[in-house]
Every structure is written in C-alpha cells, then in structure tokens.
Backbone as XML, in Angstrom:
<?xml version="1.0"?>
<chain id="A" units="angstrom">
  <residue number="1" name="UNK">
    <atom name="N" x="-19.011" y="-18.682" z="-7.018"/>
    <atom name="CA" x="-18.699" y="-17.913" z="-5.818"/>
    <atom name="C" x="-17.882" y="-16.681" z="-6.223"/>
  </residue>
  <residue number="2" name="UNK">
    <atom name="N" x="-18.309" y="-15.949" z="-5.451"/>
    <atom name="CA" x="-17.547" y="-14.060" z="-6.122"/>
    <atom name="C" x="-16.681" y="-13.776" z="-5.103"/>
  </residue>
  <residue number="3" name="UNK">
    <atom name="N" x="-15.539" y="-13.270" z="-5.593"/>
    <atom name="CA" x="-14.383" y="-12.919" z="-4.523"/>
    <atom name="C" x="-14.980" y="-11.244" z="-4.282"/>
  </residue>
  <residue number="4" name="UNK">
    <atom name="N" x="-14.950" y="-11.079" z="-3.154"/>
    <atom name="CA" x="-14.846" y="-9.653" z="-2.482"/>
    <atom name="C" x="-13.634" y="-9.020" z="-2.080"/>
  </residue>
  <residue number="5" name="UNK">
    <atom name="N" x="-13.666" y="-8.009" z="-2.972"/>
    <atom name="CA" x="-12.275" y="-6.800" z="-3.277"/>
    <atom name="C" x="-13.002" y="-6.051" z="-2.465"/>
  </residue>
  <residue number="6" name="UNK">
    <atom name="N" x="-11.938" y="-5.537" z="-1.319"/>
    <atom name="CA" x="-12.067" y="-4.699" z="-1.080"/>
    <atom name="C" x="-11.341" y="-2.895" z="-1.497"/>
  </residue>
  <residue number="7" name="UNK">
    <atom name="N" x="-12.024" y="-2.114" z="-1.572"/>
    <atom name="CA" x="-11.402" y="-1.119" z="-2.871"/>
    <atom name="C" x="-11.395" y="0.072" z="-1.626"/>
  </residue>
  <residue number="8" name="UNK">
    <atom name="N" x="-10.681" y="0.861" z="-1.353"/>
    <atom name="CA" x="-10.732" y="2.332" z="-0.984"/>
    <atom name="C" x="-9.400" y="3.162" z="-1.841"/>
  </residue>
  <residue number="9" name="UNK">
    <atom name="N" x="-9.577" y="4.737" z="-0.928"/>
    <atom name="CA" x="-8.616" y="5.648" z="-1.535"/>
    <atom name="C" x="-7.132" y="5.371" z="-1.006"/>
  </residue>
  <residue number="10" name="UNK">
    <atom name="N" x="-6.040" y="5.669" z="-1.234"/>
    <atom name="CA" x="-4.719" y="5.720" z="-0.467"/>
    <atom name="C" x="-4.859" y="6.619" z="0.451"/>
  </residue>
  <residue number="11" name="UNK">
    <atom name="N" x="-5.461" y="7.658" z="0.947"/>
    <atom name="CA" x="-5.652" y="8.814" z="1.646"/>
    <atom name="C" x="-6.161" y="7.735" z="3.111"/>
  </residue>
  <residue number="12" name="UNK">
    <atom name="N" x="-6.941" y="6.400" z="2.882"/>
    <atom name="CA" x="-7.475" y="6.101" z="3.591"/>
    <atom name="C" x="-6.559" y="5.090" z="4.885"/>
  </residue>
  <residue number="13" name="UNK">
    <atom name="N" x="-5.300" y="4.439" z="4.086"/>
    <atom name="CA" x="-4.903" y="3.600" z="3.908"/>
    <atom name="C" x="-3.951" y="4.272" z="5.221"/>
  </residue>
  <residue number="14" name="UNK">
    <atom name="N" x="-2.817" y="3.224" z="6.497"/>
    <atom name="CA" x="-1.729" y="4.005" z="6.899"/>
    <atom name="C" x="-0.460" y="3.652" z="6.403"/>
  </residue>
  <residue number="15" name="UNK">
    <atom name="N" x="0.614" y="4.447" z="7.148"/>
    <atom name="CA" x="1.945" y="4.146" z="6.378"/>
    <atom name="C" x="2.120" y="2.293" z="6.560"/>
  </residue>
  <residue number="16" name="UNK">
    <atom name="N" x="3.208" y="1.967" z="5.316"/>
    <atom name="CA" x="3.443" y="0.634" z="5.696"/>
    <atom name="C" x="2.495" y="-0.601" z="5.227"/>
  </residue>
  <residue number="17" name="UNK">
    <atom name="N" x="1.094" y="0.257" z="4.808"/>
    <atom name="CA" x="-0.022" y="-1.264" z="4.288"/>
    <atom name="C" x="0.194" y="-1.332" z="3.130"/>
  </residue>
  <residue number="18" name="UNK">
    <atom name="N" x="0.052" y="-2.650" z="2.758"/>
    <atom name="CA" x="0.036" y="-3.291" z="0.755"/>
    <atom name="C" x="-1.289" y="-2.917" z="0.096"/>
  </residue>
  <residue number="19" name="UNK">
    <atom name="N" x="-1.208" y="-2.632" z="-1.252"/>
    <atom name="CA" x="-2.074" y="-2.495" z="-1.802"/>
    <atom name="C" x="-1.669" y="-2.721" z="-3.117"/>
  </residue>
  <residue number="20" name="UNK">
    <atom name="N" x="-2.940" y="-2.817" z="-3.965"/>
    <atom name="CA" x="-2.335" y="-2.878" z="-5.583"/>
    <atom name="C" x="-3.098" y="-1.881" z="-6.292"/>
  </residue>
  <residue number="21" name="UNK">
    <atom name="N" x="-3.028" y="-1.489" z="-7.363"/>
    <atom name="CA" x="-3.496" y="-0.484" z="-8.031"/>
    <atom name="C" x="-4.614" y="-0.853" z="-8.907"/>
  </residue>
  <residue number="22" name="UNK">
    <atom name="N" x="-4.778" y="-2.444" z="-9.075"/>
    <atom name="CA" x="-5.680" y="-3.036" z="-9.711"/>
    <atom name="C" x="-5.715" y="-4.174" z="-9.473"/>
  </residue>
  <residue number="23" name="UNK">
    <atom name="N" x="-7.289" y="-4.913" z="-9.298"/>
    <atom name="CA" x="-7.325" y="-6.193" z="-8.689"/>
    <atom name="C" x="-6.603" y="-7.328" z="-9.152"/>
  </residue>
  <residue number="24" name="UNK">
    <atom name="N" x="-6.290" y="-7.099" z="-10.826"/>
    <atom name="CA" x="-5.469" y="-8.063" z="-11.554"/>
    <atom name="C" x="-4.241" y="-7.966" z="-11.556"/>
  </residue>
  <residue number="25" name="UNK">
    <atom name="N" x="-3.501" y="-6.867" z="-11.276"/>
    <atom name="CA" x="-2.121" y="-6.058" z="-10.763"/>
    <atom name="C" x="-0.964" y="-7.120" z="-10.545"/>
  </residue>
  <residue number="26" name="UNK">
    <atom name="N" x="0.271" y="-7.319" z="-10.496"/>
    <atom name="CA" x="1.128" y="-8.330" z="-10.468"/>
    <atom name="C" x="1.738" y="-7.528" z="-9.336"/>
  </residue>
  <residue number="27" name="UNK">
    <atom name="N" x="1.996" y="-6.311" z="-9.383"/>
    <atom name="CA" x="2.688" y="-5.357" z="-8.396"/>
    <atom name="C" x="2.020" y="-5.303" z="-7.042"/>
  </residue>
  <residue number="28" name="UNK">
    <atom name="N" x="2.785" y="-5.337" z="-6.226"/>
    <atom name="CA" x="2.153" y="-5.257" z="-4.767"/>
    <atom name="C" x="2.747" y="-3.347" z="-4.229"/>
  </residue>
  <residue number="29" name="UNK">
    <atom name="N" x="2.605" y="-2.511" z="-3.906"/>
    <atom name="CA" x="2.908" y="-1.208" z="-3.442"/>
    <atom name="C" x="2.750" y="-1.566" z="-1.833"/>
  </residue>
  <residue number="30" name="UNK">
    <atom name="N" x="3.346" y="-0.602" z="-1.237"/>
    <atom name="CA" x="4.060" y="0.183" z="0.147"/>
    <atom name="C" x="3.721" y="1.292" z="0.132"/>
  </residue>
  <residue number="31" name="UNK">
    <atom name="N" x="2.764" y="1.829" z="0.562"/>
    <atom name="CA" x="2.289" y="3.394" z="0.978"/>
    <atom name="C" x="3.419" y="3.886" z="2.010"/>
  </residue>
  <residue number="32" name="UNK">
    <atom name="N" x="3.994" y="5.123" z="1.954"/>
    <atom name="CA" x="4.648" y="5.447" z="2.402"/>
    <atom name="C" x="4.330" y="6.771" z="2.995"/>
  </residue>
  <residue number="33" name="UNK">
    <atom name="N" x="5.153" y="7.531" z="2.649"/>
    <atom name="CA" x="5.269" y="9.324" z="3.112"/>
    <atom name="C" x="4.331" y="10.100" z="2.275"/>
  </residue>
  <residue number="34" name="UNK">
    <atom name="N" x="3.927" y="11.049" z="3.123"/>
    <atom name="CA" x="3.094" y="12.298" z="2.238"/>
    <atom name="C" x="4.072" y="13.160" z="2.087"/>
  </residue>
  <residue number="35" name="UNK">
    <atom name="N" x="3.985" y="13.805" z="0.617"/>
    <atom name="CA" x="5.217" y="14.740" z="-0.206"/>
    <atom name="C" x="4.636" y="15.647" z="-0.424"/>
  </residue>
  <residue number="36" name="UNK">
    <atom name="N" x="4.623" y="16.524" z="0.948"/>
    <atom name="CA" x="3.851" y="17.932" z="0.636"/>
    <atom name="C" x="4.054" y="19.073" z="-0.573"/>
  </residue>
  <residue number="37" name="UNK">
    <atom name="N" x="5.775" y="18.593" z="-0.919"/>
    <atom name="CA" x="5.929" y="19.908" z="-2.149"/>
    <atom name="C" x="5.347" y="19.130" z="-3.440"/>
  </residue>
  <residue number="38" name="UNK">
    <atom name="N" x="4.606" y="18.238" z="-3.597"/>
    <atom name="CA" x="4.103" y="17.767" z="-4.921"/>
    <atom name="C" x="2.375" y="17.180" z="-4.636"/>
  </residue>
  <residue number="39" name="UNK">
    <atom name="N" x="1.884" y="17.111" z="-3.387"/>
    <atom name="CA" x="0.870" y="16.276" z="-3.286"/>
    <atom name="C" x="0.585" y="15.465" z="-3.021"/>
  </residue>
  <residue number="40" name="UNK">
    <atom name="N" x="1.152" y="14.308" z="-2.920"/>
    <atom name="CA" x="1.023" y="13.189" z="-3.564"/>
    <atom name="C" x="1.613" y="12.099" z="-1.943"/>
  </residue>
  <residue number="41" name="UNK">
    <atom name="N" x="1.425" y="10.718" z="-2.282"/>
    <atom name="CA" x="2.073" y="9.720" z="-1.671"/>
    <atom name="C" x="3.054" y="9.450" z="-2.275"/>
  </residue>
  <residue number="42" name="UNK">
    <atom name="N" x="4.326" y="9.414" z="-1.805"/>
    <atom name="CA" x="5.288" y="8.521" z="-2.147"/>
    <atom name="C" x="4.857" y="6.815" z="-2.114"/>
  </residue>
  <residue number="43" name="UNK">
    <atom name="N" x="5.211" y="5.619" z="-2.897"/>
    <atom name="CA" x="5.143" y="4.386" z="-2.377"/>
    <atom name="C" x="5.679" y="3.545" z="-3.218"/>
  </residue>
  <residue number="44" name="UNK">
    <atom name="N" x="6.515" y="2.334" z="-2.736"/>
    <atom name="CA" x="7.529" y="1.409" z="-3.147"/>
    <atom name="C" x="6.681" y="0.016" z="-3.746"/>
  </residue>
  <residue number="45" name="UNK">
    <atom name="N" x="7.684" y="-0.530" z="-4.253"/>
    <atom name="CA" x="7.006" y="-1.435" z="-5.025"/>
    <atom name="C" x="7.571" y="-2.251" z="-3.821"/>
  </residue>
  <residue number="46" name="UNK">
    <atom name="N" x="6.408" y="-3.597" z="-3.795"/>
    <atom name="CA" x="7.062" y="-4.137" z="-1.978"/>
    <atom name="C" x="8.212" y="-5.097" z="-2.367"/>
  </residue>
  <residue number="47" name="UNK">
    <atom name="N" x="8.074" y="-5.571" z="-3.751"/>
    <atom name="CA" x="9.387" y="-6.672" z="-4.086"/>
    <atom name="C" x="10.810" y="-5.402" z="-4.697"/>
  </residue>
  <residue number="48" name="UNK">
    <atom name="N" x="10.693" y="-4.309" z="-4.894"/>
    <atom name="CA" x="12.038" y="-3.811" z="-5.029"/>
    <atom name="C" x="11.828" y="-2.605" z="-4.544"/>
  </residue>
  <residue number="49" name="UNK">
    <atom name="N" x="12.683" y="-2.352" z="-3.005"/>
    <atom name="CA" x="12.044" y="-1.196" z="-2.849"/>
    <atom name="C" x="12.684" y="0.303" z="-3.226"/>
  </residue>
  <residue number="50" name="UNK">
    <atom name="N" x="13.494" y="-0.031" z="-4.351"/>
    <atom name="CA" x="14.087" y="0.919" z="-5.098"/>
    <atom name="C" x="13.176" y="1.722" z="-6.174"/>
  </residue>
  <residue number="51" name="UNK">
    <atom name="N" x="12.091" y="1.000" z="-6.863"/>
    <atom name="CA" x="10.617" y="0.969" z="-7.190"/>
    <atom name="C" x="9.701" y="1.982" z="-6.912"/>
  </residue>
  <residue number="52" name="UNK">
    <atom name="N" x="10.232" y="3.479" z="-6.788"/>
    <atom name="CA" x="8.864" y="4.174" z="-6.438"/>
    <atom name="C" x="8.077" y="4.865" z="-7.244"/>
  </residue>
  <residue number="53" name="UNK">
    <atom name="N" x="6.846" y="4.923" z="-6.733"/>
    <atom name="CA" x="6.236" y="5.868" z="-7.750"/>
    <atom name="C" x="5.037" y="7.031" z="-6.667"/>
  </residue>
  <residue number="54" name="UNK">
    <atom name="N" x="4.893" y="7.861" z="-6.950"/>
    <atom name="CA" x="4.010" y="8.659" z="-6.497"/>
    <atom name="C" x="2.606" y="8.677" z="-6.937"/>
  </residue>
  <residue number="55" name="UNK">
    <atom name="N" x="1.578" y="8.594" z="-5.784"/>
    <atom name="CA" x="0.096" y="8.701" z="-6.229"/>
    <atom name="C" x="-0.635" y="9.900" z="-5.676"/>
  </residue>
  <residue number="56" name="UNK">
    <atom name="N" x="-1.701" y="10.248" z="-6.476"/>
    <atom name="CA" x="-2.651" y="10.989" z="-5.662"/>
    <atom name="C" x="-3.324" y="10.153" z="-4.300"/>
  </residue>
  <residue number="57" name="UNK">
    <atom name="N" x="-3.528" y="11.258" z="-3.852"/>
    <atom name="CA" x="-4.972" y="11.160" z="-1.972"/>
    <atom name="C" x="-5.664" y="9.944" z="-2.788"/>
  </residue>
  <residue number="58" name="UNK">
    <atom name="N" x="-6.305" y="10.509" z="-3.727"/>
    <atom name="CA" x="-7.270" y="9.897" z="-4.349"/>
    <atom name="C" x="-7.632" y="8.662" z="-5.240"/>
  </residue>
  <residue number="59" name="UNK">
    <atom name="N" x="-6.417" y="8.194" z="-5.527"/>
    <atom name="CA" x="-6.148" y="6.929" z="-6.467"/>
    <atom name="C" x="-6.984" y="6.022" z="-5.611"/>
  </residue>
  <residue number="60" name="UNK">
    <atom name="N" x="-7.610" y="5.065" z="-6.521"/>
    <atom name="CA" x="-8.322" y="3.729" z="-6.112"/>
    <atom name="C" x="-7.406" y="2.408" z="-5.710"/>
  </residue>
  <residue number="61" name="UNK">
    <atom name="N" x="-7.206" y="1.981" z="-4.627"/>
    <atom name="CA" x="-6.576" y="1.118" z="-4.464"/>
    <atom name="C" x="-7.216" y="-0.207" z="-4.019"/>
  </residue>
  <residue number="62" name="UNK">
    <atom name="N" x="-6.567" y="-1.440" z="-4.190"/>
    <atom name="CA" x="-7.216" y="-2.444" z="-3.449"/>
    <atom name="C" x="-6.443" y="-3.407" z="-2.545"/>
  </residue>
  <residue number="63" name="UNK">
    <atom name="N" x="-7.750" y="-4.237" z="-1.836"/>
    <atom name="CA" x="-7.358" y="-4.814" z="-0.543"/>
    <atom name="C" x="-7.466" y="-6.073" z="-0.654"/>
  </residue>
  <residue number="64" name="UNK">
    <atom name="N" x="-7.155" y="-6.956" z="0.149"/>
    <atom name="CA" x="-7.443" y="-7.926" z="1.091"/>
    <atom name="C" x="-7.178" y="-9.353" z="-0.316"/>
  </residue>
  <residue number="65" name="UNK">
    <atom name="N" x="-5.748" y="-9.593" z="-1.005"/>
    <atom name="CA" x="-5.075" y="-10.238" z="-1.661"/>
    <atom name="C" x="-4.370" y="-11.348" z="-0.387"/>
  </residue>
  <residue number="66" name="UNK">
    <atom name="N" x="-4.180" y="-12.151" z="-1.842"/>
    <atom name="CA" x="-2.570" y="-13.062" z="-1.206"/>
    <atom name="C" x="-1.478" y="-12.513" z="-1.547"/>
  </residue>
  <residue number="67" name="UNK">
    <atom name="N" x="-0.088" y="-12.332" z="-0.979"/>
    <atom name="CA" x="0.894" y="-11.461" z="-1.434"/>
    <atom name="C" x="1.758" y="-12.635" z="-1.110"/>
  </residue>
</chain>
C-alpha cells in the first residue's frame, strides 16, 4: 500500500499551516509572514519557535503527515 504525499508550493499554503520541506523531514515548519524587502516567507520551526528560516514562493513543500 503507497502513502499519498501530498506536495504543493508555500505560495500556496495560508499563514499558520504545517508543512515539511521533505517527506522524510524530522522538522515540522509554520508558514508565516511575507518579507517583502527580501522575497521570501518567513517560517518557524513548530517545536522551537525561535527556529526561523526563510523560503522562496516557490519551495516544494509537503502535506498531510502525523505531527
């Protein structure tokens, strides 16, 4: 039986949803704010939310885990 990942962009995603950056990923992320003077999403790591890192619109993210 095949697990179904669901995969879109962060651009797609709204503030506040989990995602991981890879289906095997240990990290869970927090999409956050758009940072117009750089591009990018701000977003927290959801277990420390001191943890940030910035992504492109465009980064591949995925869905529909146990967290």
């Amino acid at each position: 039986m095949a697990l179904l990942i669901e995969v879109t962009e962060l651009k797609d995603l709204s503030k506040g949803e989990y995602f991981k950056i890879s289906p095997s990923s240990q990290k869970v992320w927090v999409k956050e704010d758009y940072q117009k003077d750089i591009k990018k999403y701000s977003c927290s790591n959801a277990l420390d939310m001191n943890n940030e890192r910035f992504f492109k619109p465009s980064q591949v993210v995925y869905l529909d885990f146990e967290f």
